[in-house]
N, C-alpha and C positions, 0 to 999 in steps of 0.2 A: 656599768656603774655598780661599785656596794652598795649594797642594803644590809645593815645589823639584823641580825634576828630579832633584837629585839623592837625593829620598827620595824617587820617583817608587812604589817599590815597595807603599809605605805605600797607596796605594790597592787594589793589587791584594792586599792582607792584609785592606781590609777588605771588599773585595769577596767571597773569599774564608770570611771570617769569617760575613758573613749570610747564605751561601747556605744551603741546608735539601737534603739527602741526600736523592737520589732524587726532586729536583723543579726544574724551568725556573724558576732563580732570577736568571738577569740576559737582558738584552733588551740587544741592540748595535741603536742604528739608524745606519746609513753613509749620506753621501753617494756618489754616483756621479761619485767623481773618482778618478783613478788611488793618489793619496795614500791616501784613506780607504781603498780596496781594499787597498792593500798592509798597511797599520794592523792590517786585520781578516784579514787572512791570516796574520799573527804572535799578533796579540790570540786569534786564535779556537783557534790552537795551543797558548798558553799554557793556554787555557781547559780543551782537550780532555785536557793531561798530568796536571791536576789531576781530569779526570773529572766538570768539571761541566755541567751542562747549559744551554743557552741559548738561545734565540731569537734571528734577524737579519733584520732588516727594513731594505732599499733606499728612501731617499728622495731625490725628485729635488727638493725644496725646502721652504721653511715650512711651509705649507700641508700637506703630507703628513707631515712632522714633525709636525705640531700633533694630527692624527689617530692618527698610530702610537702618538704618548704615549696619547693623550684614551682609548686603546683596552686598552693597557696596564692603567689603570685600579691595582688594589694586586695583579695580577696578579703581581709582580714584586719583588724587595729592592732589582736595583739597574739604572741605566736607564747605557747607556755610549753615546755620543753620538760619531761620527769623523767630522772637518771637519764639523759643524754643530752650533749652541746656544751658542757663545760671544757672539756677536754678539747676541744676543734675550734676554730678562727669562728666563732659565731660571724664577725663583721663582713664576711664573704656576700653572706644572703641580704646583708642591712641594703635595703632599698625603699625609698618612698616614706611613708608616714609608720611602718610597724616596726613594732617595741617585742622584744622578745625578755621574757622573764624565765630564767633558770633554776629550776630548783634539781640542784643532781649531785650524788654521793661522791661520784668518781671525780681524783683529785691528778695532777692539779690543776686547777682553771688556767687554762689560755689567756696570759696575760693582757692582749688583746683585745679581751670579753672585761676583762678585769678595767681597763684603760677606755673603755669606749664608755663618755657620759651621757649621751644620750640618747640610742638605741638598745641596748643592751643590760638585764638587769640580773645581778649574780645575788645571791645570799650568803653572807659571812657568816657563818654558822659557830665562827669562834676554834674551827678545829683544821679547817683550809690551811694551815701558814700562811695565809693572803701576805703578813707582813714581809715576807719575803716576796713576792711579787714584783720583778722589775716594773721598771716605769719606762715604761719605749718611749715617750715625749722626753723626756727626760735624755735620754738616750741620744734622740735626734736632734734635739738643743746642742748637745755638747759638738755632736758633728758638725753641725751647723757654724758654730761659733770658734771653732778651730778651722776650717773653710777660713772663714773671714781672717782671720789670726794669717793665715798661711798667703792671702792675696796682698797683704798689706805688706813690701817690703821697703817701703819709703821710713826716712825718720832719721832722729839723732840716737847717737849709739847706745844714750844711755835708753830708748825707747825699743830697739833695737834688745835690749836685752831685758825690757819689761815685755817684748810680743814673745822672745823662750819661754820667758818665766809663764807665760802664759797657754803656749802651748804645752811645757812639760803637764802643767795642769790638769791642761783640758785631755790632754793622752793617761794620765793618769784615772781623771773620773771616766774616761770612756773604758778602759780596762775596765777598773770596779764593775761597771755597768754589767760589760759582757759575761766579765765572773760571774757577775749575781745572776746573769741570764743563763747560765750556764747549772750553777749550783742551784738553781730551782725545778729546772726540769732533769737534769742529770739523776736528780734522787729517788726518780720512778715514780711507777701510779701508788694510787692507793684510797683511801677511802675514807672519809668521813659520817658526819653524821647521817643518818638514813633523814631520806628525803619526806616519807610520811609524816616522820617525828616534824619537820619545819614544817610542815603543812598543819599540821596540828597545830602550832604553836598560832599559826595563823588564824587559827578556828577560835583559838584561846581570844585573842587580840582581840575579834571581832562580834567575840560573844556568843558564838554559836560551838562550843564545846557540847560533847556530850559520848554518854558509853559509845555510840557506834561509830565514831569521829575517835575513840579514845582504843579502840581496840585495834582497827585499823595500823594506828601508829607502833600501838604494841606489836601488832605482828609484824610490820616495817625493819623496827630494831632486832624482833627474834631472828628474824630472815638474815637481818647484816652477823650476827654473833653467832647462828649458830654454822655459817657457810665463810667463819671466819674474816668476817670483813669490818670487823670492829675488834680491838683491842680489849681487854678485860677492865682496864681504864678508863676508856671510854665508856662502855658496854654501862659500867657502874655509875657514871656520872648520868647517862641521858634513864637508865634504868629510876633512881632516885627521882628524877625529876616525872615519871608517869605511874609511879608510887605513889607521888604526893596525890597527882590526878585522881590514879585509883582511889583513895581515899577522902576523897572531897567529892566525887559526885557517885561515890557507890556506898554511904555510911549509911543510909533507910535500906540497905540491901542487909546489911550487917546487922540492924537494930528488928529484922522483921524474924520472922521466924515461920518455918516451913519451907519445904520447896520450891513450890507454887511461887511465892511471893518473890523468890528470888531469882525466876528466870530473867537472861539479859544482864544479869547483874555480873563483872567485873573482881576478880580474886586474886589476892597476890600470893604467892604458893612455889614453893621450892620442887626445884623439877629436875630429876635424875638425868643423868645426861645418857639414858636409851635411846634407842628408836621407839618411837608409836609403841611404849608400851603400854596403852590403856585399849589400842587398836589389835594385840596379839598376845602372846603368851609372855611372861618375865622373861624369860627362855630366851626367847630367838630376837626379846628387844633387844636384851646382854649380846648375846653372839653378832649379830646383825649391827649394834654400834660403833661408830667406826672408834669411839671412844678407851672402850672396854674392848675392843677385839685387840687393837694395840697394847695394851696396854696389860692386856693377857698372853699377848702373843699367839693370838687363836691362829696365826696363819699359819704355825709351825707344827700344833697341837690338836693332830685330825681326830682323837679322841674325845677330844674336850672336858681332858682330864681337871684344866684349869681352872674352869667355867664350872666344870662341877664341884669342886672342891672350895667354890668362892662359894656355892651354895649352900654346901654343908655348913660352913663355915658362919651361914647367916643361920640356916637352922631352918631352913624352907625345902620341904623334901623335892625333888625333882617331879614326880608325878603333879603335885603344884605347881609347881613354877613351870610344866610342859603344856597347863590347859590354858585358857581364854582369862587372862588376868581378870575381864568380871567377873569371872565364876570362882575365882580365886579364895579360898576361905577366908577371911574378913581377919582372920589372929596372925595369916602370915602377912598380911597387906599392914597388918600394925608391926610385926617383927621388921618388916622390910624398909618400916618407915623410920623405926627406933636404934636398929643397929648397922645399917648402910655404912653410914659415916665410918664409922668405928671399924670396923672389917675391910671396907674399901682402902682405909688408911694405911694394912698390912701388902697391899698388894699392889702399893703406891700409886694409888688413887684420892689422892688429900682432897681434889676437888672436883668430886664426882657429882655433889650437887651445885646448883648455879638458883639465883634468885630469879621467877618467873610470875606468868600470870597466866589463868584459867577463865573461861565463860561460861556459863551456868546458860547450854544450850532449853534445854527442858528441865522437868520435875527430877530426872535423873541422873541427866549426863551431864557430865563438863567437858570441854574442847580444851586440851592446853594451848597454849600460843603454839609451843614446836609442831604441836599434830597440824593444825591449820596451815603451818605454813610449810612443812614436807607434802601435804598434800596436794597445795596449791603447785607449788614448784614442780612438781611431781607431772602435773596434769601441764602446765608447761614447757618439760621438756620433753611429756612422751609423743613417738614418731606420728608427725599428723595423719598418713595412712591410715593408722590404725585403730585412730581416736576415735571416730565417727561408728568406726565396728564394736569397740570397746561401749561406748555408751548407748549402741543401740542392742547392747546386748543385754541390759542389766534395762531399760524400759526407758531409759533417760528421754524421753518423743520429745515433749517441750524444746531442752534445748536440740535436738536436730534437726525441728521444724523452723526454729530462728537463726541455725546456722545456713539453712535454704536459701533463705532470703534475699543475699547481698552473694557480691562475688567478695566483698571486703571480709567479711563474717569467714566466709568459708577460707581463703585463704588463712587468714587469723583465726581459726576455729579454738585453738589453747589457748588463744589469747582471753576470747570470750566466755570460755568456758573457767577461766579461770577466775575472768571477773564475775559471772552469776556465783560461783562457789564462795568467794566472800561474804556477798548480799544476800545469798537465798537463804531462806529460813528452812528449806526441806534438807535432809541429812543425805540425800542421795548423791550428791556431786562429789560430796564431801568422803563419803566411803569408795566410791568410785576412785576419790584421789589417792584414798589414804592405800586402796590394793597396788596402786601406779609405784608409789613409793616402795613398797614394803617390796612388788617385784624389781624394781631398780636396787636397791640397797644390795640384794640377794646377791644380783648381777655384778654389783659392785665390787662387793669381799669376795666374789668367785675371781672377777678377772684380777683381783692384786693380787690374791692367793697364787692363782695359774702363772702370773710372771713373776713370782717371786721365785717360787719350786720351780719354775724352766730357766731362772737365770736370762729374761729376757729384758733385764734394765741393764743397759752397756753401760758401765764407766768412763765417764773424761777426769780431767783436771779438775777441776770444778763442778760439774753437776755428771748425774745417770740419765740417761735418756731409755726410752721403750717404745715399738711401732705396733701401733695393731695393725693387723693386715685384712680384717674384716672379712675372715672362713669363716666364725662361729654366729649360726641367729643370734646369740647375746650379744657381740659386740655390731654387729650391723642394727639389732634393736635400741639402744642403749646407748650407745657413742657417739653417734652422728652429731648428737648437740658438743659444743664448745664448753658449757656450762658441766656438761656431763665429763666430759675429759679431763676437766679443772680438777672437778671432784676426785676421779680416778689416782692424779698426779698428787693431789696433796693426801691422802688415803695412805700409798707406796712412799710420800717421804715420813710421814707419820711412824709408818714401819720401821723404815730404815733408822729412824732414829731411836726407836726402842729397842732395837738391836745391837745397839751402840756398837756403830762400828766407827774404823776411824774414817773420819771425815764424815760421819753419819750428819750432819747439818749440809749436805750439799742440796743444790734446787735440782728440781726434778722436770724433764721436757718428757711430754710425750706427744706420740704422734697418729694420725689416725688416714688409713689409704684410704681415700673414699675418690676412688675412679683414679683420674689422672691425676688429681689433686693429694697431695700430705697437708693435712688441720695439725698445726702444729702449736702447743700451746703449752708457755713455760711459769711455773709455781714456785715461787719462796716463800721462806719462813715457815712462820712457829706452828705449834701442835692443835689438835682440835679446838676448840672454844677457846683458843688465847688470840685470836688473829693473823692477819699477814704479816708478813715484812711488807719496804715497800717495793715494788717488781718493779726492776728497768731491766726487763726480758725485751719486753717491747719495741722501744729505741736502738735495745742494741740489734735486734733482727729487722731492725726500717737500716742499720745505717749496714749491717752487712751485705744484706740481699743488694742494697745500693753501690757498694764495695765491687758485688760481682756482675753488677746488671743482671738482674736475674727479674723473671714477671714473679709479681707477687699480687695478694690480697691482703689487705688489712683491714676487714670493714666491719667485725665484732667492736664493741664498745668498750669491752676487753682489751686492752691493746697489745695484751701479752700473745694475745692467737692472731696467726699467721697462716697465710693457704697458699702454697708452691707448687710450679710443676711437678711429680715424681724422679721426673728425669735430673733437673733439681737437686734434689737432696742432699744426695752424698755431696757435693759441692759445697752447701747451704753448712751439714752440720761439721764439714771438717773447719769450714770460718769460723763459726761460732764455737771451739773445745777451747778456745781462752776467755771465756765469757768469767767475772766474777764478778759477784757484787761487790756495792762499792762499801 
């Protein structure tokens, strides 16, 4: 069933309504993206003010989604789903009395989920094309009713040629039908509005809005824009709308005066599109973005003649811009803020600033939305081996005493530690995440660097492909996640497209050996902070691998990544060199 965003609340009434006093009546399962975390840090607040009780179970894909339900069992009223189940047959698991309510990015919805009225609850968030969503009743009416058309050959002739006229019809709307079932999912994944943002809006509805419900959301959206999963259209319409928010419940933050008085308080503030530069030097925010390193062509330029000459250029000596941007003299932190635009403009960068928001963590510091949320990400994609040594190095005991605890915690240990790093009020998680980041990015620009100068993206018709073969610690560190590979792939076509070469808009496949297995996962479209295209990488490597009988995995949420034998492979990508978009 739809639910409008704007009658968003109506779920949480009837969520509400079937719970049973004094018993674990709804079950959240989350994906482990910063979105769904933020979702569930508002969602579980709401949950808590009403005093109900709930289960929340982390999954890192189908496959563990398909178990968390199967486990669930009628254990539950109502099952709440954050970024994941839109995209899959929810109506598989519909059993007994429970209602699943869906709040998730990834487009497009399973018509199916779309069509089911009474177990199944989607949110029209205005940016889904729902309206294009076949209608399978519909579908199976017509079949039905041509059936009948085609049993009946008794009659007078002129009847006789009102049952044609009848069938040419009903074969006509059943075409239309299959087209439209065809031209909706043929057009790839893609993404809508962040799922925090609908959860908030819920908060709004139900009257329990407030900064730490409103930040949340913020960093929801930073996370879809700036890992390209939002449009700059989009980006600007849901942006405007937590604008308004900021401003309506953070104006006694603006009207008070001092620091002090302003902790917690919510800022809207125009944010360079660096890395963590308020976490490192100017220096290595520039170099280290994947923004600015394209777009200087750092890959080409092991001097960084460019990089420096963008500095002169602002009038911020290098000895500056190389120390710890706090420490930075205060006249270039204003030069940087006055002449960015203007300089960045010659070196075609028109839009190197983007409109954000900041939290006035302490008497001192602000957190930008991007810092919170490379850090978070950061701590969820680094290798769980290592996590546990990573935070027991820097004193983090708390959380490694509650990752103890459970075998669910420990397995999930990024998961959780990504959620305390949201809510904690102590800065330790938070710099622990923000060093995760800063050494991944590193890792980043080195491997696109390393296969651009080895010439290791092969040319097809249509897109370049690259294999890691996982010899070097960085990529064994670094690449094992899908998310991380994503990142990789759209980095190298970023590249390629500033190098204008011809056919420089091709998608970009890479691949990653890890054992018997190739993680194969394919990226289109646009450039940093503009968003995706939409990818039907996806379906077209479900329908080849099915082409060749070949074993596969599909079970990221991602539908663009794939996991194959090795043996595999060359088979797999000589099918796919006629892949294009549509």
């Amino acid at each position: 069933m739809k639910i409008l965003l704007n009658n968003i609340k109506e779920c949480f009434q009837k969520i509400l309504k079937r719970s049973e006093f004094g018993k674990t009546s709804v079950c959240i399962i989350v994906s482990l993206d910063v979105d769904a975390i933020c979702a569930l840090r508002i969602l579980t607040s709401l949950l808590n003010r009403e005093n109900l009780q709930f289960r929340m179970i982390p999954v890192s894909g189908y496959s563990e989604m398909t178990e968390a339900i199967q486990k669930c069992g009628n254990m539950y009223k109502s099952i709440i789903l954050l970024n994941c189940g839109n995209v899959y047959d929810m109506s598989e698991f519909v059993k007994g009395d429970i209602k699943f309510f869906i709040f998730d990015s990834h487009k497009p919805i399973n018509h199916n989920n779309v069509n089911n009225e009474k177990s199944i609850y989607i949110i029209d968030d205005g940016m889904g094309q729902l309206e294009k969503c076949p209608d399978e009743e519909i579908k199976e009416m017509s079949d039905g009713d041509e059936d009948s058309i085609d049993d009946d050959d008794s009659g007078s002739h002129s009847s006789q040629i009102q049952r044609k006229q009848q069938q040419k019809l009903q074969r006509s709307l059943r075409k239309q039908l299959i087209q439209m079932h065809e031209d909706y999912y043929s057009q790839g994944t893609y993404y809508s509005r962040p799922s925090s943002t609908v959860v908030y809006t819920l908060a709004q509805q139900i009257n329990h809005d407030c900064n730490d419900h409103l930040w949340y959301a913020i960093l929801g959206l930073t996370d879809a824009y700036i890992h390209m999963r939002l449009n700059q259209k989009n980006y600007d319409i849901i942006f405007e709308e937590l604008q308004n928010e900021v401003i309506r419940l953070n104006i006694h933050f603006e009207e008070t005066q001092g620091d002090v008085k302003k902790i917690g308080g919510v800022f809207i503030e125009n944010e360079y599109k660096f890395l963590l530069m308020r976490q490192q030097s100017l220096y290595n925010s520039m170099y280290y973005s994947s923004y600015v390193g394209t777009k200087l062509k750092l890959w080409k330029d092991r001097d960084n003649k460019r990089l420096e000459e963008f500095m002169a250029k602002l009038g911020i000596p290098l000895n500056e811009a190389k120390q710890d941007f706090r420490y930075m003299n205060q006249k270039y932190k204003q030069i940087l803020k006055s002449q960015i635009a203007e300089v960045a403009s010659k070196f075609q960068m028109d839009d190197i600033l983007y409109r954000s928001f900041v939290r006035q963590s302490d008497t001192k510091i602000q957190i930008a939305a991007s810092d919170m949320v490379y850090a978070v990400n950061a701590i969820l994609e680094y290798p769980q081996a290592l996590l546990s040594k990573q935070l027991m190095q820097h004193q983090c005991s708390e959380v490694i005493e509650k990752l103890k605890t459970s075998e669910t915690a420990a397995k999930f240990q990024n998961f959780f530690c990504a959620l305390d790093t949201l809510g904690s009020k102590s800065d330790d998680l938070f710099q622990q995440g923000v060093q995760m980041a800063l050494e991944f990015q590193a890792a980043l620009v080195d491997e696109a660097n390393n296969l651009i100068e080895n010439n290791e993206l092969y040319p097809c018709k249509h897109f370049r492909y690259g294999i890691l073969k996982n010899e070097s610690p960085q990529q064994k560190k670094f690449f094992q996640h899908p998310q991380s590979l994503q990142k990789l792939a759209l980095l190298l076509m970023d590249i390629y497209k500033e190098k204008g070469y011809k056919q420089s808009n091709k998608s970009v496949i890479l691949v990653n050996q890890l054992g018997e297995l190739f993680m194969v996962v394919g990226v289109v479209g646009g450039m940093s902070f503009s968003g995706q295209e939409k990818n039907q990488f996806g379906q077209y490597f479900i329908r080849k691998v099915q082409e060749l009988n070949l074993q596969f995995r599909q079970d990221s949420f991602e539908t663009s990544v794939i996991e194959i034998h090795k043996d595999d492979f060359p088979n797999f990508i000589d099918a796919i060199t006629d892949f294009k978009k549509n």
